[in-house]
C-alpha positions as CSV (number, residue, x, y, z in Angstrom):
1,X,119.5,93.1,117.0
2,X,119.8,96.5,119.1
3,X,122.1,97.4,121.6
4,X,120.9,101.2,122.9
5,X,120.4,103.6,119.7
6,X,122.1,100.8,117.4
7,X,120.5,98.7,115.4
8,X,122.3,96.2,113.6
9,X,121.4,92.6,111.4
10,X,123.5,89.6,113.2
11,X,126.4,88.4,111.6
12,X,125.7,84.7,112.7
13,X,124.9,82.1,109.6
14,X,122.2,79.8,111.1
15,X,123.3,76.4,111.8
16,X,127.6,77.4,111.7
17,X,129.8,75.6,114.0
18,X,131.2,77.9,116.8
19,X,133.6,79.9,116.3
20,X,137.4,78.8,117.7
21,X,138.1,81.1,120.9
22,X,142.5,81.5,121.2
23,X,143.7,83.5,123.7
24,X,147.6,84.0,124.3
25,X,148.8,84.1,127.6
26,X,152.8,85.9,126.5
27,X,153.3,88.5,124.1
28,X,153.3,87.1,120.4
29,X,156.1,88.6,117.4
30,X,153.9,90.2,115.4
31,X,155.9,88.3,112.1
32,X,154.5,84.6,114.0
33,X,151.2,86.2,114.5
34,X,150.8,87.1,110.7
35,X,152.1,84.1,109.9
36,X,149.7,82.1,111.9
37,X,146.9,84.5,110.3
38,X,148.7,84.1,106.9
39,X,148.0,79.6,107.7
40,X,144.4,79.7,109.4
41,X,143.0,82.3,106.8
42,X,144.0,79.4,104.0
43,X,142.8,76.5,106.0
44,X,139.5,78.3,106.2
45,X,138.9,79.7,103.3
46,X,139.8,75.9,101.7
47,X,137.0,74.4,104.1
48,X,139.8,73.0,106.5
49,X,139.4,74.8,109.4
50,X,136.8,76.4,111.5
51,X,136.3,80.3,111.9
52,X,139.0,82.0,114.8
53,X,139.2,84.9,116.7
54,X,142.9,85.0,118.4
55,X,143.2,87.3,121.5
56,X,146.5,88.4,122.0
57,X,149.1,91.2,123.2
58,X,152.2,92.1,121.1
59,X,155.7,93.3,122.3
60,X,156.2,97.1,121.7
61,X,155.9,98.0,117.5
62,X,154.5,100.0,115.0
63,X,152.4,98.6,111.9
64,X,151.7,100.4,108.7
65,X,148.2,99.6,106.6
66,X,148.1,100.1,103.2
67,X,147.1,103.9,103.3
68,X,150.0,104.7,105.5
69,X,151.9,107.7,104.6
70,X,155.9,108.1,105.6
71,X,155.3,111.5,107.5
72,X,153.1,109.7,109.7
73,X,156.1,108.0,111.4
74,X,157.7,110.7,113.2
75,X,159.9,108.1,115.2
76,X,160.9,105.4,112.7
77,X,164.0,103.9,115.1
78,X,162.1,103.6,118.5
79,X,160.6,100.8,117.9
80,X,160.4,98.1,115.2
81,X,157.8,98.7,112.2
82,X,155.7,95.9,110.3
83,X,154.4,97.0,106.9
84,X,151.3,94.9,107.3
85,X,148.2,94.4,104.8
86,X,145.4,95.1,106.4
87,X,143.5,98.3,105.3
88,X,144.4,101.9,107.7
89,X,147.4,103.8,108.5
90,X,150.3,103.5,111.4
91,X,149.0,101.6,114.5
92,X,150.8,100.8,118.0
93,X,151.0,97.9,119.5
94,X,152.3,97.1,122.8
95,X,151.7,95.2,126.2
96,X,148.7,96.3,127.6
97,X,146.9,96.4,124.6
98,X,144.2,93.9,123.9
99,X,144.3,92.6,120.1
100,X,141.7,90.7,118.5
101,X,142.6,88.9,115.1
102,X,139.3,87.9,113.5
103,X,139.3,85.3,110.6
104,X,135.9,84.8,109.7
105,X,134.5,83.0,106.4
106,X,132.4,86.4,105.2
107,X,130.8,83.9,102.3
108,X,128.8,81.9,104.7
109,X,128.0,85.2,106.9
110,X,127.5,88.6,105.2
111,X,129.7,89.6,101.8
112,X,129.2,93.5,103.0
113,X,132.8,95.0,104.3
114,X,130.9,97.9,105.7
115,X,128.7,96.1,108.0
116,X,131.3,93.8,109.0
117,X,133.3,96.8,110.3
118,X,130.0,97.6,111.8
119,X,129.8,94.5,113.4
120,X,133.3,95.1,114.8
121,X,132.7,98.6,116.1
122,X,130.0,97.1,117.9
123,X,131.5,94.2,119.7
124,X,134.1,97.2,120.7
125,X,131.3,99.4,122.1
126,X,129.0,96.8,124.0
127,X,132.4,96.1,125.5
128,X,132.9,99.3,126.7
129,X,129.1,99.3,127.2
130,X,129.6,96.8,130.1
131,X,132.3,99.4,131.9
132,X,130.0,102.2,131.6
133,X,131.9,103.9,129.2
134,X,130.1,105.1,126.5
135,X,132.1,104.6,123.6
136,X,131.1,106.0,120.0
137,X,132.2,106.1,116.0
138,X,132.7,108.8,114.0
139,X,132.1,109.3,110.6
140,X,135.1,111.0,109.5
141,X,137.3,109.1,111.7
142,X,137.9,105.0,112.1
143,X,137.6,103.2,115.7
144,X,136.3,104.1,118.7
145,X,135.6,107.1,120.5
146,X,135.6,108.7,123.7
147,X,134.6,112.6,124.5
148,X,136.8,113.9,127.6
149,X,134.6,116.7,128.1
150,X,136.6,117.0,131.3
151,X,139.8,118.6,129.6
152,X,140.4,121.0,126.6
153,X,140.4,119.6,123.3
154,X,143.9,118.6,122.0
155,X,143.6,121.0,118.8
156,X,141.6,124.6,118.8
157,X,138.3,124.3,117.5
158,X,137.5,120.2,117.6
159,X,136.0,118.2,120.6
160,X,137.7,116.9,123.2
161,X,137.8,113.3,122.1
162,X,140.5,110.5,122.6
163,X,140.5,107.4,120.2
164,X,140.2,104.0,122.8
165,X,140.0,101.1,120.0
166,X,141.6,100.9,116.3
167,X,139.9,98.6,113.7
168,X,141.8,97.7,110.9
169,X,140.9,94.7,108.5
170,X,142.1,92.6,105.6
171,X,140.0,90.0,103.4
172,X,141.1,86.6,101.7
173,X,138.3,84.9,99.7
174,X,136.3,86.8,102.0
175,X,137.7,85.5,105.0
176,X,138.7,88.4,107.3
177,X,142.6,88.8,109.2
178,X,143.7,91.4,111.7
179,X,140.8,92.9,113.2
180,X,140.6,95.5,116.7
181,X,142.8,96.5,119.2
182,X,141.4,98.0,122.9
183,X,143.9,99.6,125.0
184,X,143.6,98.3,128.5
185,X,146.5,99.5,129.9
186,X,149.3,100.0,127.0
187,X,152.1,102.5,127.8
188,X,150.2,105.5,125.9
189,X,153.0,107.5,125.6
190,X,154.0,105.3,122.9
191,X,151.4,106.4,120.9
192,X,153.5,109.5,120.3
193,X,156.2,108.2,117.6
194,X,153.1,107.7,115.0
195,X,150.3,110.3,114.3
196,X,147.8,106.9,115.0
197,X,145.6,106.2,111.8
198,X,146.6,109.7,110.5
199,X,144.3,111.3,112.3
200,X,145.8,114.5,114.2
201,X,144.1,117.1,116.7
202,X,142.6,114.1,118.7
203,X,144.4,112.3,122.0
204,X,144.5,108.5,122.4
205,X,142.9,106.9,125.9
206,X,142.7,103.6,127.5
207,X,140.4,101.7,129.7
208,X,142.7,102.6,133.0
209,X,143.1,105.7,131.9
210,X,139.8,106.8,132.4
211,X,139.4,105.2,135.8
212,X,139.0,101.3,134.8
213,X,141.4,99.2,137.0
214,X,140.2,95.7,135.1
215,X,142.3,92.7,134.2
216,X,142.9,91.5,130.9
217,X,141.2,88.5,131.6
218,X,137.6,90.6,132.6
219,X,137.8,92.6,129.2
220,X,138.3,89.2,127.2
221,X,135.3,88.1,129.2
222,X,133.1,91.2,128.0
223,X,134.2,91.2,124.4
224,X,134.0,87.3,124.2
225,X,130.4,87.7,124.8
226,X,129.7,91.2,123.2
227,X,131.3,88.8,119.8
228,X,128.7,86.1,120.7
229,X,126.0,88.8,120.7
230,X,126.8,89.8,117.0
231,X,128.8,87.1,115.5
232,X,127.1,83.5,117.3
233,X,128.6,81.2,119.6
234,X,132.3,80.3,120.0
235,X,134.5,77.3,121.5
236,X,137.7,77.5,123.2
237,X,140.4,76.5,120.6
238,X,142.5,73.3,121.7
């Protein structure tokens, strides 16, 4: 399967039910949402329940990953923090911000972490793809990028790049919680109270930022079927 320069093996097991398709229309407390991952992730992995992705915005907050290191919080009372599982450092979430919880049964797909983060990267960058922004990873840096070779880089010495979409994953008998996050049109001044993923010297960007006036609804559209593309079919969820 190639999209461009990428070339990547599908992640769809021949003959799997779609996947469930759940999108939130109000901002969902991050301690329901893990919750609800906490339950589905179970019922899945028990042969209960079919495969989900959950799209979904979150009221403003700050989540730590498992590498996350204290210093990295340089605003620990602004807003409330989650110390979460999922691999990564501090994240924002916020309104505006397109999250994408992905619990998928890796046993019946692909047992190979790497490409599955692959997998996600590219559902991320066909997305982008579709709005003619050309975004990109980088080896020594998780999510996806953006060069802004418009403006002077935020540090002396490295390229004028702003981070669009964090990817951040956890895995359960092999079935896969949290997931991606695209900023559409979060606040991104709120990205200031964490250095995001521990990565300084680098800005942060959204959709609208760069000059994409699209609803939330069109950018669940594109990454509904950039997922389809890589991951198979899906269902809305009742």
């Amino acid at each position: 399967m190639e999209r461009g320069s990428l070339t990547l093996p599908m992640f769809a097991p021949a003959g799997s039910p779609p996947v469930r398709w759940r999108i939130s229309d109000q901002p969902v407390d991050y301690a329901e949402a893990v919750e609800t991952m906490e339950n589905e992730v179970a019922r899945i992995a028990n042969g209960e329940a079919e495969e989900l992705v959950w799209l979904l915005e979150h009221p403003p907050l700050y989540t730590a990953g498992t590498s996350a290191e204290s210093k990295d919080l340089l605003s620990p009372n602004r807003f409330p923090v989650f110390q979460t599982g999922r691999g990564g450092e501090y994240t924002y979430h916020g309104p505006g911000q397109r999250v994408a919880y992905v619990m998928l049964d890796l046993k019946r797909r692909r047992q190979d972490v790497r490409g599955f983060v692959s997998a996600l990267e590219d559902v991320v960058i066909g997305t982008l793809a579709d709005m003619n922004i050309r975004g990109e990873r980088r080896e020594d840096r998780v999510g996806v990028w953006v060069e802004r070779p418009e403006r002077p880089p935020v540090a002396p010495g490295l390229p004028a790049e702003d981070k669009i979409a964090a990817i951040g994953i956890r895995l359960r008998k092999w079935v896969s919680f949290h997931g991606f996050s695209l900023n559409v049109d979060p606040e991104l001044e709120h990205f200031s109270g964490i250095v995001p993923c521990g990565i300084t010297g680098y800005g942060v960007t959204s959709l609208v930022d760069l000059g994409q006036l699209v609803m939330m609804s069109d950018v669940d559209t594109l990454i509904r079927a950039n997922f389809e593309r890589v991951f198979g079919p899906v269902r809305r969820d009742a």
